[in-house]
N, C-alpha and C positions, 0 to 999 in steps of 0.2 A: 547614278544610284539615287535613291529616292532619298530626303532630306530626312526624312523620319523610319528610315529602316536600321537595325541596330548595325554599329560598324563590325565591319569586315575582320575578323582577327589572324585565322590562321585558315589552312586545307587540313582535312583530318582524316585518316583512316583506320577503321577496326574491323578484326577480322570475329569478335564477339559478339558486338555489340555491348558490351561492356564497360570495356577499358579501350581509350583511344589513342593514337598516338597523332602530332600535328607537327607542323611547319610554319612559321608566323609570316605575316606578310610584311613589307615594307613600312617603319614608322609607325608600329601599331604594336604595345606593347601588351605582352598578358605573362600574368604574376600567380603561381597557388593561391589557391582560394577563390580566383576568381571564377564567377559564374557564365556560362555560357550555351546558346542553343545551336545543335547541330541539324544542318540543316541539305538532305540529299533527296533529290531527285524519285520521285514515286513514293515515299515513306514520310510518316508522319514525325515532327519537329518534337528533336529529344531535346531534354536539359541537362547538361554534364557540369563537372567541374574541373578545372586545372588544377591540377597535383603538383608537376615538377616542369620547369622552367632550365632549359641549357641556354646560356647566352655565348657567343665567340664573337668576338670582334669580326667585323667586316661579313658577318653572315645569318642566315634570318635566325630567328631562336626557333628552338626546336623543344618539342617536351611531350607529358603524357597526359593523363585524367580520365575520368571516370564518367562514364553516360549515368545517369539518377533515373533516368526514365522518361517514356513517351509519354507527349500531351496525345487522348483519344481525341476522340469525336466530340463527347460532352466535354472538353476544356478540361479535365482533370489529369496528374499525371498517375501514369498507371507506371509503376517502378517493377513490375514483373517481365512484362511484354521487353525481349530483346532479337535485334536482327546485325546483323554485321554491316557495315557498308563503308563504300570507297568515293575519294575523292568530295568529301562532304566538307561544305563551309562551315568554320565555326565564329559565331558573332556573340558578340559581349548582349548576355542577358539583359530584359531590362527589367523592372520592378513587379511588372504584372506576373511574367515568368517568375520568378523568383519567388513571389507568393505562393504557386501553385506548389511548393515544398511544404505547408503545411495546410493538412486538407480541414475543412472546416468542420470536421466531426471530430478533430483533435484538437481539449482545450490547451490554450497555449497563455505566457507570463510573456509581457513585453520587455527585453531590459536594455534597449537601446536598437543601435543601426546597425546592418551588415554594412562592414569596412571597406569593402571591395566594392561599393557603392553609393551610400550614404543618403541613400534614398526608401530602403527599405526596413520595416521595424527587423529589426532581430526578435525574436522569440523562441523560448522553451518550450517541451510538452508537461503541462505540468504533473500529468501520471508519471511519470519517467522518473521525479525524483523517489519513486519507489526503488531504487538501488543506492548502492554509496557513491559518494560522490568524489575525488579526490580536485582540492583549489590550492593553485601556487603560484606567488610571483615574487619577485625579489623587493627589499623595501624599495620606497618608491612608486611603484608599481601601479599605484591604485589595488592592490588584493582588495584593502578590507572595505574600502568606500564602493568599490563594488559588488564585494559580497552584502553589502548593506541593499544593494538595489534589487539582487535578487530575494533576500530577506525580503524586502518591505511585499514585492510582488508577491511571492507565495503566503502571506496575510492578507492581502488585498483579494485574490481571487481563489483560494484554498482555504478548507478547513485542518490544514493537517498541523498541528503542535508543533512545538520547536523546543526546545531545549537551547539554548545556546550556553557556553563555556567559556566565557570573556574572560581572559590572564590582563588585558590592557584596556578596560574600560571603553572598547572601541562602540560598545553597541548598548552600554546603560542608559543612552537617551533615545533609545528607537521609537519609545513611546510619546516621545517632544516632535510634533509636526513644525519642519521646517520655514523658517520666513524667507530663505534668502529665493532670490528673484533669479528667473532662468534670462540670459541677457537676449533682446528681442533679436529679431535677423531684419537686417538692410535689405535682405533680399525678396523684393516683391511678388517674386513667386513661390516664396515660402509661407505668406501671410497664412494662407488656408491650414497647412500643414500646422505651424504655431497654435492656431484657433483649435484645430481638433486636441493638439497636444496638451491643449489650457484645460481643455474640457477635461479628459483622460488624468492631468494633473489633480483635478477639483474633485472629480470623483474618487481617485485613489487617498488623497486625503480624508476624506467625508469616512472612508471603507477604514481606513487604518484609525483614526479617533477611535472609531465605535471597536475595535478589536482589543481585549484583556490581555494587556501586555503587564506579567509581572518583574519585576526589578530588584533582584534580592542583592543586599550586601552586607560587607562585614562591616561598617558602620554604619549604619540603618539603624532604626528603633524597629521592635516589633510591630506590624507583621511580614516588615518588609527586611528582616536581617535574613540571612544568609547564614543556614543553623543547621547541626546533623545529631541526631541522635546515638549515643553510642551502643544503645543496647539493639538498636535496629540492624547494626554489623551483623554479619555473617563471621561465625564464629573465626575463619582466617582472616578475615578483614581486622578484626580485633586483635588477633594476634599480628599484623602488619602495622598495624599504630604502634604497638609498645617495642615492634621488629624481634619477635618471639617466630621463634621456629618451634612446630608439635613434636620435631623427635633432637632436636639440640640444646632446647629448653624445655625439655620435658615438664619438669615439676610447677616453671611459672605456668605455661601454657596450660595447666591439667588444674590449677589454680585460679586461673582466672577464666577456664570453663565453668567453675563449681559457684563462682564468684558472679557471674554475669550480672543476674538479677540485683544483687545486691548493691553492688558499685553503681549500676545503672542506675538506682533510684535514689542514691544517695548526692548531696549537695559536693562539687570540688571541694570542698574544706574538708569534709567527710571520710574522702576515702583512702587515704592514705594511713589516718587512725584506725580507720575500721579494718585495715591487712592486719598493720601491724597489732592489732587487737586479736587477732586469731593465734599468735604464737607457734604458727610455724616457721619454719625457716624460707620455705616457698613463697608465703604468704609475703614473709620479710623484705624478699629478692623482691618479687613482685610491686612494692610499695618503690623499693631504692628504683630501682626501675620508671617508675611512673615522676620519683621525684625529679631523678638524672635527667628526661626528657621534658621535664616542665607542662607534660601532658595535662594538669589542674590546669595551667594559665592558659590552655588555648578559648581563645574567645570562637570559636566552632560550636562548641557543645551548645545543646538546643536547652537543657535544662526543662525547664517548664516552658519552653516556647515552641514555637509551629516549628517544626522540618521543613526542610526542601523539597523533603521527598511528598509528604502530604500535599506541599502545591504543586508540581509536579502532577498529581493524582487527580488534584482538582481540575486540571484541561484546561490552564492558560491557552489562548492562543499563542501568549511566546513565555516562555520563565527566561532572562538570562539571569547567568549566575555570576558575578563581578568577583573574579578570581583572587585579584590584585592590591587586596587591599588588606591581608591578613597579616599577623606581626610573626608568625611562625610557618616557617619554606613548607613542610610537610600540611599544614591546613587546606589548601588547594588540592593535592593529591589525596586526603580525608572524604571533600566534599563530591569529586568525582567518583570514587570508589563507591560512598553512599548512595549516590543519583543512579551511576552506572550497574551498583548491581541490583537496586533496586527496580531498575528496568527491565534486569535480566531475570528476575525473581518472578513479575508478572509476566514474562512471554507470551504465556498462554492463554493472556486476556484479548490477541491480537488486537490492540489498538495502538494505532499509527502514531509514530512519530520521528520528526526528523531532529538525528544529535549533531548539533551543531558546534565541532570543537576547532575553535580559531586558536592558532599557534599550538596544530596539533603537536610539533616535534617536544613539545613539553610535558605533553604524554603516553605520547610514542615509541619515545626514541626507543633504540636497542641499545642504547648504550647505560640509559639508566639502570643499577640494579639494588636499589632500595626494595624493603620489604613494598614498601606502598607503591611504586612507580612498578614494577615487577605482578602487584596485583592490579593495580588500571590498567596497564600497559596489555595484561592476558584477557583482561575481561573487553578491551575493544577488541582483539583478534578477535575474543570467539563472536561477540557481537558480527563484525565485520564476515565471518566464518559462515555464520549460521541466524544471524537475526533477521536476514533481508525477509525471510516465508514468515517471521511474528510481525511483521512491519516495524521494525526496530533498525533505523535507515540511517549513514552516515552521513554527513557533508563534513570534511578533515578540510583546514585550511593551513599553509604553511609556507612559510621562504625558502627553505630546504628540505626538498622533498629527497635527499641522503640522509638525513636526520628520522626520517620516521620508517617506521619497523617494514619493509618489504610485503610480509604476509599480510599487511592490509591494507597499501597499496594496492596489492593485486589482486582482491577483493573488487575491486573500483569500479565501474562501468561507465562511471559519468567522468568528463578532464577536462578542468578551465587552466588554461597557462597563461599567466601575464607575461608583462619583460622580466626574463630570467637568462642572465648573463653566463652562468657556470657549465660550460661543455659539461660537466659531471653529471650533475643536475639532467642535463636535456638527454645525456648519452640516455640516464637511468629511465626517463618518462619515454622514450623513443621505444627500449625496450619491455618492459611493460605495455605502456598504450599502443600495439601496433598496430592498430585501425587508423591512428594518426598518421596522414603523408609526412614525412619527413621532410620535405622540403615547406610545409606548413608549419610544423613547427621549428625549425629552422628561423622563423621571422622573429620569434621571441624576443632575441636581443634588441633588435629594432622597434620594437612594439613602443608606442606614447604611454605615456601616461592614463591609465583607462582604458587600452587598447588590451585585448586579452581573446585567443581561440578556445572555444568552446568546440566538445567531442563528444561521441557516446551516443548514448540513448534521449538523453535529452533534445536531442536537434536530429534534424531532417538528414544533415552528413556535417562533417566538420565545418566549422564557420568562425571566422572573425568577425569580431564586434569592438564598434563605440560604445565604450556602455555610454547608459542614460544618466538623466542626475538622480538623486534620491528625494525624498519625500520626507523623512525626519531628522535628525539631527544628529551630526557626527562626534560621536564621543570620545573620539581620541584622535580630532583633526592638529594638522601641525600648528604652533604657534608661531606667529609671524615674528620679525626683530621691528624692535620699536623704533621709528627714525625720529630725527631732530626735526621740529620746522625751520624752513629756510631754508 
C-alpha cells in the first residue's frame, strides 16, 4: 500500500447510499465521530461518518454511519447526489477531506480542532446561530471557558449583539485581552501551524480591542452600574416585584395601577409616605407590603440613572450583566424580567441578537414558582417559542439540563455537550436531540476537560472538538491552593 494513502479501516456496504453499515479490519480501530472516505470501484469518493462502534472480543468490530456526501469533479462535496454500493473501503479521512464539510461561501468561527483528528480547525456557521442554542456540561467540564471561545469569535467575526446574563462573574472581564502565552509545540512539524495560529491570535485580539464591550454591575459607579427602572415594568412585571396577584390582591394591584407614575418618580424615601398619604386602606396594604419586602433598599432601582435597558438599545457589541453581586435573591430575577421584556417589547424592530443566559437553570427551572421566576421563566418560553423570526435568539448554558423548563429545551436547534456524568441528564438530551448518534453522545462521560460535541445547524454533522484557548480573560477561573516553598 502506498505510505501516503489514508489507512485501511473497515469493508462497507449500503444499500442507500446513505447510511452504511461496516466490518473493521485487523488492528485498526474506528470510534463515532470519526471521519471517513468511502471508497468503491466506478463511483466517486464519498465522505461519511461513523456513528456506532460494536466491539466483541476476539472479533473484528462491526458498526454503522452515515455517507455526508460525494466529492464531484470540481472537488466539492455535493451532499445530495446519493448511489448504494457494495463491498466499498472505508479509510480514515484526512484533513483536506474534512475541510470539504464547510464549503467556502459559508462564513464560519474557528473555536478549536476536530477530536477525532487534531489536525483540522473545527468550525461553526456563523448564520446558524440564528436559532437557539442549548450548552451543557457538568462542573469541571470546561462549559464556561469554552463558551467564552465561542463568545470571543462571534465578536471577532460578527456584528450580531450579545446580551449576556452572568450569575458568576464568569465573563465580566471579556473585555481584558489576555497575556497568558499559548505553550509552543516541540513538534517541528507544527512550526508552520503555530506561525499561522500566532497570526489568527494577533488579529482576533486587534478585532476584540476595537469591539464595545459594556460591563454593568451592581457595584459599579455610574455609567457602568447595573440599574432597572421600575416605572419601565410592564404593569404584571410590577405586580411580580411586590408578588401582587390582579384578582387575589385586587385592591393593591388596582392601587399601585393608579399609583405608577407617581411612585415611579418619586425618591425610595418618598414612597412609602406618599401611600400612606392617601388614606386608603389599599393604599395602606400597599405601603406595609413594600416595607415587608424592603423593596426601598434594593440597590436595582436606576433612579436618576442610565437603565440597562437604554444600553442594551444603544448596540453594545456585548452588555454583560454581573448578576451576582446584588444583596437581595429577587434583584437578579428584577433585572432579567426588565432586559427580557423589554426585548420582547421591541420585536418588531427585528434587530438581531443573541441572549446569552449562563446558568440558565436559575431561570428556568420549572420548579421555581415565585411571582418573578414564574414571569422570566414564561417570558424565555415564549422568547424560545416565537422570537427566533424577530431575531431574538438563545444560547441557554447549564450543568443540569433536568433543571431547565423542557419547552425550551425543545425549542433548541443548536447542542454543545461537555463531560456530563448523569445517565438522567444524557437519557433527557438523547431524547430531545435526536439527530445526535447516540453512541456519540454516549462519549460524554469520557470527554477531557475542553473536550465537548457539538450538533445542529451550526456544523456540517455532529462533531467533537478541542476547543481552543481564549483571547480575554477568565472571570471566574478556579483559584489555585497556595503551596509552601520548599
Amino acid at each position: 500500500m502506498n505510505a501516503s494513502e489514508p489507512t485501511l479501516l473497515a469493508t462497507a456496504a449500503s444499500l442507500d447510499g446513505r447510511h452504511f453499515q461496516f466490518v473493521g479490519v485487523d488492528d485498526e480501530s474506528a470510534n463515532p465521530g470519526d471521519f471517513v472516505t468511502v471508497h468503491s470501484a466506478g463511483t466517486p469518493i464519498r465522505v461519511g461518518q461513523i456513528e456506532d462502534v460494536t466491539l466483541t472480543m476476539g472479533s473484528a468490530p462491526r458498526g454503522s454511519g452515515r455517507v455526508i456526501g460525494e466529492v464531484n469533479a470540481e472537488g466539492r462535496l455535493d451532499t445530495r447526489s446519493t448511489h448504494g454500493f457494495f463491498s466499498a473501503e472505508l479509510r480514515r479521512a484526512d484533513p483536506g477531506t474534512i475541510d470539504l464539510l464547510y464549503p467556502d461561501s459559508a462564513p464560519t468561527v474557528g473555536i478549536g480542532t476536530v477530536l477525532t483528528t487534531g489536525d483540522v480547525s473545527a468550525r461553526l456557521f456563523a448564520r446558524r446561530f440564528n436559532r437557539h442554542t442549548f450548552w451543557c456540561g457538568q462542573s469541571g467540564s470546561g462549559k464556561t471557558y469554552a463558551l467564552g471561545v465561542v463568545l470571543e469569535q462571534l465578536l471577532i467575526h460578527t456584528r450580531l449583539p450579545m446580551v449576556i446574563f452572568d450569575p458568576n462573574a464568569d465573563f465580566v472581564r471579556l473585555h481584558e485581552l489576555s497575556d497568558r502565552a499559548v505553550p509552543a509545540s516541540t513538534d517541528a512539524m507544527r512550526i508552520d501551524a503555530e506561525r499561522t495560529d500566532a497570526d489568527a491570535r494577533s488579529t482576533g485580539r486587534a478585532a476584540l480591542a476595537a469591539r464595545d464591550i459594556r460591563v454593568l454591575r451592581p457595584s459599579s459607579a455610574d455609567p457602568d452600574s447595573l440599574r432597572v427602572r421600575f416605572t419601565d415594568l410592564p404593569l404584571r412585571g410590577r405586580g411580580a416585584v411586590l408578588r401582587l396577584d390582579p384578582l387575589d390582591d385586587r385592591a393593591e394591584f388596582n392601587e399601585l395601577a393608579r399609583l405608577e407614575e407617581t411612585v415611579g418618580t418619586l425618591g425610595p424615601d418618598k414612597i412609602v409616605p406618599t401611600l400612606r398619604a392617601q388614606g386608603t386602606t389599599a393604599a395602606h396594604a400597599l405601603a406595609d407590603r413594600i416595607e415587608n419586602l424592603s423593596i426601598t433598599d434594593w440597590g436595582v432601582w436606576a433612579g436618576g440613572f442610565e437603565a440597562v435597558t437604554d444600553v442594551i438599545d444603544s448596540r453594545p457589541d456585548a452588555t454583560v450583566l454581573d448578576l451576582g453581586g446584588f444583596s437581595y435573591p429577587d434583584e437578579p430575577l428584577v433585572v432579567a424580567m426588565a432586559v427580557l421584556d423589554d426585548l420582547w417589547a421591541k420585536r418588531e424592530q427585528r434587530r438581531p441578537v443573541l441572549i446569552v443566559i449562563d446558568e440558565a437553570h436559575n431561570l428556568c427551572s420549572p420548579e421555581q414558582d415565585s411571582p418573578l421566576h414564574n414571569a422570566v421563566r414564561d417570558r424565555i418560553i415564549q422568547i424560545a417559542a416565537e422570537g427566533r423570526k424577530f431575531g431574538l435568539w438563545l444560547l441557554l448554558s447549564t450543568q443540569r439540563p433536568s433543571r431547565v423548563h423542557p419547552s425550551i429545551i425543545s425549542q433548541c436547534d443548536n447542542l454543545v455537550v461537555m463531560r456530563m456524568s448523569s445517565p438522567v441528564d444524557l437519557d433527557e438530551l438523547a431524547t430531545i436531540f435526536g439527530f445526535v448518534p447516540a453512541a456519540m453522545l454516549a462519549r460524554s462521560p469520557r470527554f477531557q476537560q475542553g473536550e465537548g460535541l457539538f450538533a445542529g445547524g451550526f456544523v456540517p454533522t455532529p462533531t467533537l472538538v478541542a476547543m481552543g484557548n481564549r483571547l480575554t480573560r477568565e472571570g471566574g477561573a478556579d483559584v489555585d491552593v497556595p503551596l509552601r516553598a520548599g
